[in-house]
N, C-alpha and C positions, 0 to 999 in steps of 0.2 A: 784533647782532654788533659793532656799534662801541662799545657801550658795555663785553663782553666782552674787547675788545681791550685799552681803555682799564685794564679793571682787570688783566688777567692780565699784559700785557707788563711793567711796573716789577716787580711778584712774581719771574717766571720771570729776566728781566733781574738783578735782585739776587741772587735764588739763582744764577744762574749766573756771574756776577761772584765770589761767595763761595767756588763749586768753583773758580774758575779760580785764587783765592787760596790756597786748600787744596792743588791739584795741583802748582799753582809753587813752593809750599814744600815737598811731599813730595817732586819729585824734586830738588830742592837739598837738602835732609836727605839723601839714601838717596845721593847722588853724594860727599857729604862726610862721610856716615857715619866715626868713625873720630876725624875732626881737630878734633873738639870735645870738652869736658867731660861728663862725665854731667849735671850740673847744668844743661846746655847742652840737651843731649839731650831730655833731660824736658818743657823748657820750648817746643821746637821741635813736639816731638808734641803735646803740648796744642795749640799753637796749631792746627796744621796740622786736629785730629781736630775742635776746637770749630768751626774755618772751615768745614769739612765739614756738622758737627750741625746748624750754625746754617741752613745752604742748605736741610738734607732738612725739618726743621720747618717752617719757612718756607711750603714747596711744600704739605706734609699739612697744616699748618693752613687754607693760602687755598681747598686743595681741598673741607677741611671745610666752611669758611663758605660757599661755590660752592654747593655743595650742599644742605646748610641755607637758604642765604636764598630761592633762586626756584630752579625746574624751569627756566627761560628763563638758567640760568646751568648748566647740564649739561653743555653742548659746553667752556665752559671749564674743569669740572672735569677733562676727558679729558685737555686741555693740561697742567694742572698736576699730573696724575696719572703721567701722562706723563714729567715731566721729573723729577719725587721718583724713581719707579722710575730715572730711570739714576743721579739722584745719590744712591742708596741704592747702585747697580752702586759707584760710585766710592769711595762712604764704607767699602763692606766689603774694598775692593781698597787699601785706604789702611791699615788696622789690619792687614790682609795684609803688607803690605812692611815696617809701622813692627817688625813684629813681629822680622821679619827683622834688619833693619837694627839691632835693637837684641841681638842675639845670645840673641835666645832669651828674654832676661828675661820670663817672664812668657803664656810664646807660647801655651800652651794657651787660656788668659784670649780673647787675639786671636785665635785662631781662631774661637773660639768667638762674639766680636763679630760677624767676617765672616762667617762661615755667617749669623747672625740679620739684618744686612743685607740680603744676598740673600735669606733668607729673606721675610723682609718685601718684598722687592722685587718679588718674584711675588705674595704677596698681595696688593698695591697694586696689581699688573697686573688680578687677581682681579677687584677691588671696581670698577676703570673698566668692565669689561666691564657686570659685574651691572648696576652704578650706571644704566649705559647702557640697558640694557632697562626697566630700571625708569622710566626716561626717557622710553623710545619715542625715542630721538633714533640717527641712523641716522652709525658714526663713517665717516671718510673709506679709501680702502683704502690711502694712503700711508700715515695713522697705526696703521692694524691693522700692517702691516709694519713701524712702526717700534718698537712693542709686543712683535711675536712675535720681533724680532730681539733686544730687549732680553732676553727672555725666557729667550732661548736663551744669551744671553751670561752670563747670570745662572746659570742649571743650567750649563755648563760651568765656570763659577767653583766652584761647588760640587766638581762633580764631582774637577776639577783639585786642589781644597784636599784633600779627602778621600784623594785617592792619596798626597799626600803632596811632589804637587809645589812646596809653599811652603816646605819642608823641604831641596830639592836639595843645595842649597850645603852646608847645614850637613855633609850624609852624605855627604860626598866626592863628590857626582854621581850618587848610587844613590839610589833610589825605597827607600825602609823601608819592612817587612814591615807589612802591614794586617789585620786581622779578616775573616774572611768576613762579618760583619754589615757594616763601615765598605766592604768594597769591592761590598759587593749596594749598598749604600748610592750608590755613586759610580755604578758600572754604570746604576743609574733614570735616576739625574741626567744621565747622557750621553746616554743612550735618549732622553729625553723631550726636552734639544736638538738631536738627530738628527732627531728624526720633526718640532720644529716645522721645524727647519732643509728638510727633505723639502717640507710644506707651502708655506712662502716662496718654493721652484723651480717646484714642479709643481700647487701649486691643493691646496686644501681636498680632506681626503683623502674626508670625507663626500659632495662634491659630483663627485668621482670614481668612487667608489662605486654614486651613484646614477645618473651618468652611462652605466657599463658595465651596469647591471642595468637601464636602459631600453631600452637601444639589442637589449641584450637579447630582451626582450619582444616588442617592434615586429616583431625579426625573424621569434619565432617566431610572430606572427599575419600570417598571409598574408590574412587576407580586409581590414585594414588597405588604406587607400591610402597607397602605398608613397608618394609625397611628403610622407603628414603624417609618417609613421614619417622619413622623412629628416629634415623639416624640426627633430622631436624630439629628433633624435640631434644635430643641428648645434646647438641651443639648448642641450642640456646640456653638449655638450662645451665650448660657450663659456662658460658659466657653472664650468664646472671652470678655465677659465686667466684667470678676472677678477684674479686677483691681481694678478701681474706688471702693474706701470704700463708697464714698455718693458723691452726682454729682456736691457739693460745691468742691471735690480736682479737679475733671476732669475740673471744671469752673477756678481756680486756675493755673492750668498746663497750659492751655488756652493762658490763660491771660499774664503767666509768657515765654508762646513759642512764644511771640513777638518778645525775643530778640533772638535769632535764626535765624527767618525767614527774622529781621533786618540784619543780619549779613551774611545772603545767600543773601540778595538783596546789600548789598555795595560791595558784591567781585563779583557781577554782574556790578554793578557800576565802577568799579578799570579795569573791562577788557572792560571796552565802551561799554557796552548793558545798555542805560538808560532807554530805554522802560521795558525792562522785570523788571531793576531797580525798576521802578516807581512802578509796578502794586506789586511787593512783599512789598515795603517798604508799600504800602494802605492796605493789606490786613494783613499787623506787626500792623500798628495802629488801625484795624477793633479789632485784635485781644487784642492788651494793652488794648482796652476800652469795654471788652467782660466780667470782674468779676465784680456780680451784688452787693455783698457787699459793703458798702463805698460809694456808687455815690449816695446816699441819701447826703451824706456832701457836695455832689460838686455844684457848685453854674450856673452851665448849666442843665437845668430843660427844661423839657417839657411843653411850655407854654398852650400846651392844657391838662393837668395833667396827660399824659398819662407816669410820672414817669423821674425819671435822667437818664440822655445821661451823657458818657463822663470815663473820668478814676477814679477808684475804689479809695479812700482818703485811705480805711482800713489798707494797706500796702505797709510801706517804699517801702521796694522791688519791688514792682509792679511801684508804680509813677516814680521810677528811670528806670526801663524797658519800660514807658509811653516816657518818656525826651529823651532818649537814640533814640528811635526810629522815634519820629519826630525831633531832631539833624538830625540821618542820611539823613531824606527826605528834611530837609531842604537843607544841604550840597548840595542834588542830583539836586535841583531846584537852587540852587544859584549857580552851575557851567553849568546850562543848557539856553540855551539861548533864552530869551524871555520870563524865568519860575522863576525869581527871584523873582519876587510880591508873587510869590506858596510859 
């Protein structure tokens, strides 16, 4: 483990020094967009996409060599598998906005990068897992959660890009017309962040499963001693909620599967179901304003002191998954008729 330590941290350390170089120049590019040259312009994206490139190789190559050189270096591949899939999140969320920010020059090109980013960023989720078994090495339940969270971040990206939401600005604020193929396409992509999002709350949907279909059984056999039949029921039902480390991530995961359930209710929206629309897009904002942390800052209080309503102040992340999801209901109410005051 110490010798693990020793090699991964300068790796993960420099790549993540290189995003952090990447990110601080994206959003100072995308803030100043405008008040520079083209020549300017060009020069800025380069840098910013090569600071990027340079972090995610970095991570895939040391994971490569991890794994190549000894089985007794597996657990660090996980680490450095780990952090490639988010800076792969960031590299494709960067050709996203450069795309923007440069009026379109080019934008199909860049979308097309981001989707393959994320793309790849799930693959790379993939292959830690496989690598893993292959391994016999057993990962932690923090890092499985920080895996499926990435995961999920990753298929909403998708998803997101697909509808068209990278486009907003350009369309005056209107979502552009999609293919039934590109919005079945987005529709998987929000499904399958939904259901990991599902699992990160409530436990391994397998191990729930198998939980109800024991507890099942035990009941229907009466000649059973009813203590072991209990005892079986309370052993699987614990094994269904290993996940949650403390009920602050489960409230977390919550909070953050709003943009998900946003994003299954607008490709509900995109095929003409605005009722089913509605009732998802209420129950995405039930859920953005469900982490109890932070809403002590927010200035929507319960006037009979019975504590703060409203969305969580504690994390960026979260108020932008709050904004996102009443955008979308907004949208749904301003092209529905008689619902525009909504």
């Amino acid at each position: 483990d110490d010798g693990d330590d020793g090699n991964r941290l300068p790796v993960i350390h420099g790549a993540a020094a290189m995003n952090g170089i990447g990110v601080t120049k994206l959003l100072l590019h995308v803030r100043e967009e405008g008040s520079s040259s083209s020549g300017n312009d060009t020069h800025a994206v380069k840098e910013i996409i090569e600071s990027m490139e340079t972090a995610t190789e970095m991570l895939l190559e040391s994971r490569k060599e991890a794994l190549e050189s000894s089985t007794k270096h597996a657990r660090l591949a996980v680490d450095l598998g780990l952090a490639a899939s988010i800076s792969l999140t960031n590299l494709g969320v960067a050709h996203s906005l450069l795309s923007s920010s440069n009026n379109n020059d080019d934008d199909d090109n860049s979308r097309k990068n981001s989707m393959e980013c994320w793309e790849r960023g799930v693959e790379t989720l993939d292959d830690i897992l496989r690598d893993a078994m292959n391994s016999a090495i057993i990962i932690p339940n923090w890092v499985i959660q920080c895996m499926e969270s990435v995961r999920a971040r990753l298929y909403c990206n998708m998803s997101w890009t697909l509808l068209g939401f990278d486009r907003l600005e350009d369309n005056g604020g209107k979502l552009e017309d999609v293919s039934d193929e590109t919005l079945k396409e987005a529709s998987e992509a929000a499904k399958k962040a939904l259901d990991i999002s599902d699992e990160l709350i409530n436990g391994s949907k397998l191990m729930r499963e198998y939980a109800d279909n024991t507890t099942g059984d035990n009941a229907k056999e009466g000649s059973k001693d009813d203590d072991d039949a209990s005892d079986d029921s309370k052993n699987n039902n614990t094994k269904s909620k290993e996940l949650p480390l403390s009920p602050l991530w489960a409230s977390y995961h919550r909070a953050e599967s709003a943009r998900a359930l946003a994003l299954v209710a607008q490709c509900y929206a995109s095929a003409g179901a605005a009722v089913t629309a509605e009732g998802l897009f209420q129950s995405a904002m039930d859920a953005s304003s469900s982490y109890p942390l932070g809403q002590s800052f927010n200035s929507t209080r319960d006037i009979n002191g019975g504590g703060a309503r409203g969305v969580s102040l504690s994390s960026p992340n979260l108020g932008l998954v709050a904004r996102d999801v009443r955008l979308g209901y907004a949208m749904l109410c301003n092209g529905w008729e008689k619902r525009k005051g909504d």
